[in-house]
Legacy VTK file of the C-alpha trace (Angstrom):
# vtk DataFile Version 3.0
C-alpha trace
ASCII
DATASET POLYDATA
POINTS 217 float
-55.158 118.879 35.933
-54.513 120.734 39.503
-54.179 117.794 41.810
-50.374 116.536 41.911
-51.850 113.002 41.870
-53.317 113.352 38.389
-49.874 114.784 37.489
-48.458 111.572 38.504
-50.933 109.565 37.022
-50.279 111.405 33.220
-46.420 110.315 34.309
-47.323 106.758 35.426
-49.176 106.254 32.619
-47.503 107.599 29.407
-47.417 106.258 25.778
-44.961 103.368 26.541
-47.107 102.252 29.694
-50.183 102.327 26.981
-48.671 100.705 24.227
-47.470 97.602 26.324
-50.954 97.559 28.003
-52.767 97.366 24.969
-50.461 94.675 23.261
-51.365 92.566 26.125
-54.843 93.304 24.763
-54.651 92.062 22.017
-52.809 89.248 22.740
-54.804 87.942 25.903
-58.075 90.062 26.331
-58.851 91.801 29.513
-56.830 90.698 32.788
-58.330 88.484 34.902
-59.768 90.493 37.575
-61.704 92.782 34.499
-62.970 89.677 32.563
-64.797 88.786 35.934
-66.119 92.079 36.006
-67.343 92.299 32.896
-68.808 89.238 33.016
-70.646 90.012 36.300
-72.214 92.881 35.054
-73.110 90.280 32.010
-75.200 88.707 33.518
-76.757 91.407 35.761
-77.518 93.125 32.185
-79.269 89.494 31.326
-81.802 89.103 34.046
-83.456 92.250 32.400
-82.940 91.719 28.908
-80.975 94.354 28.012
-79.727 95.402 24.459
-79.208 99.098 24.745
-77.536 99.732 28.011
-74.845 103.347 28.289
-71.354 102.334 29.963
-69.695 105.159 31.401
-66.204 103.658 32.030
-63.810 106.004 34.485
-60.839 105.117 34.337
-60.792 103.261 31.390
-57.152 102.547 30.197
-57.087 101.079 26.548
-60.647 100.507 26.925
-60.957 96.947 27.694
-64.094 96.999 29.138
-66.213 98.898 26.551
-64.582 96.880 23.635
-65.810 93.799 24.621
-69.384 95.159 25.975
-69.692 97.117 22.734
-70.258 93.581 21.544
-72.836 92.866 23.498
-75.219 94.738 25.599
-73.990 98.154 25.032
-74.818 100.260 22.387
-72.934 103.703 23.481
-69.955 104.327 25.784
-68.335 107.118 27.824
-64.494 106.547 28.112
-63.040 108.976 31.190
-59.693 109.551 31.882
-56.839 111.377 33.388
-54.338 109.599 30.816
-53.608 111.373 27.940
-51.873 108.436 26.354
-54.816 106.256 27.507
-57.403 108.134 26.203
-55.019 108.152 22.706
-54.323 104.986 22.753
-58.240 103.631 23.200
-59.497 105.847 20.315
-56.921 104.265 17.899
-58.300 100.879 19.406
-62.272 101.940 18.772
-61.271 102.853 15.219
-59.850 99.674 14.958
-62.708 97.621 16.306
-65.293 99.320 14.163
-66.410 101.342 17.897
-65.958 104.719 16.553
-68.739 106.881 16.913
-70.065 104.633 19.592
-67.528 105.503 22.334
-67.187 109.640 23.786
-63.984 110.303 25.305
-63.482 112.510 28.112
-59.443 113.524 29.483
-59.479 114.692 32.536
-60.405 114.212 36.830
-63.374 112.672 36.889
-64.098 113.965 40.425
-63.740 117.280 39.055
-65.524 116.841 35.891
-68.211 114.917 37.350
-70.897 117.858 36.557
-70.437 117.501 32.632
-70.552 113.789 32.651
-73.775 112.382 31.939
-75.056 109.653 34.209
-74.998 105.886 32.140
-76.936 102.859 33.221
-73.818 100.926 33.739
-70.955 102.693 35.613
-67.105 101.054 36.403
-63.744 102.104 38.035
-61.500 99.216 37.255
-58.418 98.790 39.018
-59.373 102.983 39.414
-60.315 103.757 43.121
-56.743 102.795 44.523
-55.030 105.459 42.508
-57.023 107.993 43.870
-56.611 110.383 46.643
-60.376 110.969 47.604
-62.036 107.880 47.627
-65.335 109.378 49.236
-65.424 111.989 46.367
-64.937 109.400 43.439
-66.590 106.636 44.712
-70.049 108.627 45.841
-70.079 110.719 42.353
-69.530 107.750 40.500
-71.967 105.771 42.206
-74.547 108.725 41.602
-74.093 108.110 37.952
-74.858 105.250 37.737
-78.634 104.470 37.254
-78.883 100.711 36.961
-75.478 99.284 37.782
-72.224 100.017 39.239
-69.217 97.532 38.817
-65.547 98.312 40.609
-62.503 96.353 40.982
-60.432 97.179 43.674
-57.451 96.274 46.543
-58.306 93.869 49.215
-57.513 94.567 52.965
-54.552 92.191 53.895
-51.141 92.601 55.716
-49.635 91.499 52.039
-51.342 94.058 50.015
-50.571 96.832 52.453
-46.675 96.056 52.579
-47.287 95.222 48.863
-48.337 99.297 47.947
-46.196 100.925 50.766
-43.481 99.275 48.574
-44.724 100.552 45.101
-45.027 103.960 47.014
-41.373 103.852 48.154
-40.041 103.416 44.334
-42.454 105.855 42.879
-41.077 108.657 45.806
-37.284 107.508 44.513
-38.283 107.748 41.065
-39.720 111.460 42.229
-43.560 110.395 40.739
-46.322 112.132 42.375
-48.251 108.888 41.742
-49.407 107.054 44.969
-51.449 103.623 45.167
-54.106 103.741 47.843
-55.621 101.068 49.984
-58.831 102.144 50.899
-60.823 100.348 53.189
-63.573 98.045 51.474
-66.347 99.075 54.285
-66.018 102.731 53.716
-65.888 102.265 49.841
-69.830 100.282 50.555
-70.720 102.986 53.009
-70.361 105.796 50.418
-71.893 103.179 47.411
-74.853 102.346 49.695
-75.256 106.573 50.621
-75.200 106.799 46.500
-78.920 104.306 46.601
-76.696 101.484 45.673
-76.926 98.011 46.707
-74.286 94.765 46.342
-75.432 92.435 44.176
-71.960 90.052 44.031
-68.736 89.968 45.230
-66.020 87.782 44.160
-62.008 87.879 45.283
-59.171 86.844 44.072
-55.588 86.642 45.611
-55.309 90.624 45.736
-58.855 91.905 44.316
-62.159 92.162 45.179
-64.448 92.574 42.204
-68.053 94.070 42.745
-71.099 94.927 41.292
-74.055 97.109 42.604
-77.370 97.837 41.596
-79.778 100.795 42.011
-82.276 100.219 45.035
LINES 1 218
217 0 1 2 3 4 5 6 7 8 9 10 11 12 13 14 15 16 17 18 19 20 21 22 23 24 25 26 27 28 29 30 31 32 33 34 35 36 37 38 39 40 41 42 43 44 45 46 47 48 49 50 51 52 53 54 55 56 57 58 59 60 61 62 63 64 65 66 67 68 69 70 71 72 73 74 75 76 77 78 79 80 81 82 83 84 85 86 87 88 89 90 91 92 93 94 95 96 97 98 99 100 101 102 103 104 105 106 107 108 109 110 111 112 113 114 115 116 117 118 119 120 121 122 123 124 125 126 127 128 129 130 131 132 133 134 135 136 137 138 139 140 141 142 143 144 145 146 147 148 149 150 151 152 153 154 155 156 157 158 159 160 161 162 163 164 165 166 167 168 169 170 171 172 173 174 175 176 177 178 179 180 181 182 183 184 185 186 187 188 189 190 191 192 193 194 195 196 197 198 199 200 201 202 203 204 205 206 207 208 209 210 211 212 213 214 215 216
């Protein structure tokens, strides 16, 4: 893990961070913004009947996304993070769910790991591409992946949002983190999806989020 930022990131988010995110879990389900992903790419995966699909999740956290698709349309999973206490945390959670031997778990940079990571038919950064550095880098690589769809959940542009992260970058620099939110802008992250042979198929926003989905030309 070379990059300061995925230093900060195994800081950000340790075992306690983990824990508390997958109580919440349990006790609600995915947060809003990833329940409306997950159900977008729902019922993308319906219009063509599919029962077998591969989910490579970057990013994934606890796993929220892949434990409920695991139920559904997915039959295997690819879990990638930079977390240690993520990726720890979202076995323990496949064992419990009956997922184990379904789900392959990879620590590390995705944008540096991209090369050993198989390509999926479904691909998703939720929540993932504003704690990155290089968007270009993740966002294209991850896009190439992806050989049906590509689902990502991510900042909007908006005076709020921008005073909202300069603020949660001020704390993290007093707290001496090396983790950094990102706003990146929402053309350039289509730009480099539409370069990967991507297309939009929906868009929905919330107060803060835009939630997308793309599908293979």
């Amino acid at each position: 893990m070379a990059c300061s930022q995925c230093a900060g990131v195994e800081q950000q988010f340790n075992r306690n961070e983990a824990e508390r995110a997958r109580r919440r879990f349990r006790r609600k389900g995915p947060d809003r913004t990833t329940r409306l992903l997950i159900d977008a790419l729902r019922v993308a995966l319906s219009t063509r009947d599919s029962t077998d699909a591969v989910l490579l999740d970057i990013g994934g956290g606890v796993g929220a996304i892949h434990h409920e698709l695991l139920d559904g349309p997915v039959r295997r999973a690819i879990h990638v993070d930079a977390s240690p206490a993520h990726i720890a945390v979202a076995i323990e959670e496949s064992e419990r769910r009956g997922h184990q031997g379904r789900v392959d778990f990879v620590r590390g940079d995705f944008v540096m790991a991209a090369h050993e990571v198989p390509a999926a038919d479904i691909v998703t950064l939720d929540r993932v591409i504003c704690c990155y550095h290089d968007m270009p880098a993740l966002v294209s690589r991850a896009g190439q992946k992806a050989t049906r769809y590509f689902g990502a959940v991510y900042p909007r542009q908006a005076a709020w949002m921008r005073m909202a992260i300069a603020t949660i970058n001020v704390i993290q620099r007093v707290r001496r983190s090396a983790f950094r939110v990102f706003l990146h802008d929402p053309g350039s992250i289509e730009l480099a999806l539409r370069a990967a042979g991507l297309e939009r198929l929906s868009m929905q926003k919330t107060l803060g989020w835009e939630v997308v989905v793309y599908a293979r030309r």
